[in-house]
Wavefront OBJ file of the C-alpha trace (Angstrom):
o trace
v 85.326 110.396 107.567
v 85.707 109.291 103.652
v 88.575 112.327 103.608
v 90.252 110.540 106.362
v 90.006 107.268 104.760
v 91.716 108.727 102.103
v 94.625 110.389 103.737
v 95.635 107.663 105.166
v 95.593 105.539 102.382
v 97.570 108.082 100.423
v 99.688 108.366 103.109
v 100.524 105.543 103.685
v 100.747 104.522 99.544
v 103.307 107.837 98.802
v 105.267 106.434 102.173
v 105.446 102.839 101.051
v 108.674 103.708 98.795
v 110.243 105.156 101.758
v 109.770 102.005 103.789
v 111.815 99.797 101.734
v 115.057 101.701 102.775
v 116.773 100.443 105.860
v 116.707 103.427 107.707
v 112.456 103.959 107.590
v 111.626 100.872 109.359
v 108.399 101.648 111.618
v 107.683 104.765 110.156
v 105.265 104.002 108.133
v 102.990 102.493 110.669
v 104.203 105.442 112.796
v 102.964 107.989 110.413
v 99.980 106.266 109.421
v 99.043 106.171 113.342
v 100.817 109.972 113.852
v 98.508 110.862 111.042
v 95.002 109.692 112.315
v 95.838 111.158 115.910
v 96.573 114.420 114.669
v 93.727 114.849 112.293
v 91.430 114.257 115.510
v 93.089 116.627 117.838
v 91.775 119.473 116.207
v 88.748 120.664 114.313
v 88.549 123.466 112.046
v 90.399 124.736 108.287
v 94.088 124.007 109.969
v 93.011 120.584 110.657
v 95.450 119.144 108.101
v 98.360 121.113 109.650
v 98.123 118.835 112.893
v 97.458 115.989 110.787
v 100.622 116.608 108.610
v 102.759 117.128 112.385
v 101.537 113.999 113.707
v 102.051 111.876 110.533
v 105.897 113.640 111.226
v 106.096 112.827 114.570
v 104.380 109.160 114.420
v 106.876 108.544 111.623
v 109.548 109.339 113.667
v 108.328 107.757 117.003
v 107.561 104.900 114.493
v 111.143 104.880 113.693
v 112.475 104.621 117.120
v 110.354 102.276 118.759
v 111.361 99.668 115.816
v 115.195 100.034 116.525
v 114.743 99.642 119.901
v 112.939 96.462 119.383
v 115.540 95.379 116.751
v 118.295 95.988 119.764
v 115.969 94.066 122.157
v 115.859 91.577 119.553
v 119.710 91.022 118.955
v 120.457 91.218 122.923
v 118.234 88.364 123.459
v 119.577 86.015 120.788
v 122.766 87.159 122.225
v 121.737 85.995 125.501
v 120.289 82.742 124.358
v 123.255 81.651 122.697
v 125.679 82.541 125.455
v 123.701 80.112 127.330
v 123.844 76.894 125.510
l 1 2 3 4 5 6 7 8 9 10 11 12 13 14 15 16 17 18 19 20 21 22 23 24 25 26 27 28 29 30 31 32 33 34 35 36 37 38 39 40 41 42 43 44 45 46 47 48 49 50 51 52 53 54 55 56 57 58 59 60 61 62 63 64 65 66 67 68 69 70 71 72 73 74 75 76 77 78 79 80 81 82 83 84
């Protein structure tokens, strides 16, 4: 458990520089996420292989879920200005 701890703190610390850049939003928290759910799939010495995919795929997931929000966002504040 301390070795997962630690992943994900250096995963998320060696991401952190990506997430300042406009086009990383979410996948930080994706990866972080991606990262834990992976490294619990499977047990055994490739463990870090499916914790390494899932930090990929979380980041990625991440990514899109946030600029669907962000669209969600600007559509409603569309919406609520059309109105008044």
């Amino acid at each position: 458990m301390k070795r997962l701890v630690a992943f994900t703190a250096s995963l998320a610390i060696a991401t952190a520089g990506v997430a300042g850049s406009a086009g990383a939003v979410g996948c930080v928290s994706g990866a972080v996420a991606g990262g834990v759910a992976g490294h619990f799939v499977r047990t055994g010495p490739n463990r870090h292989r499916h914790t390494l995919a899932g930090a990929a795929a979380g980041c990625v997931a991440g990514h899109m879920m946030a600029v669907h929000q962000k669209k969600l966002a600007r559509k409603r504040a569309a919406a609520a200005t059309a109105h008044h």
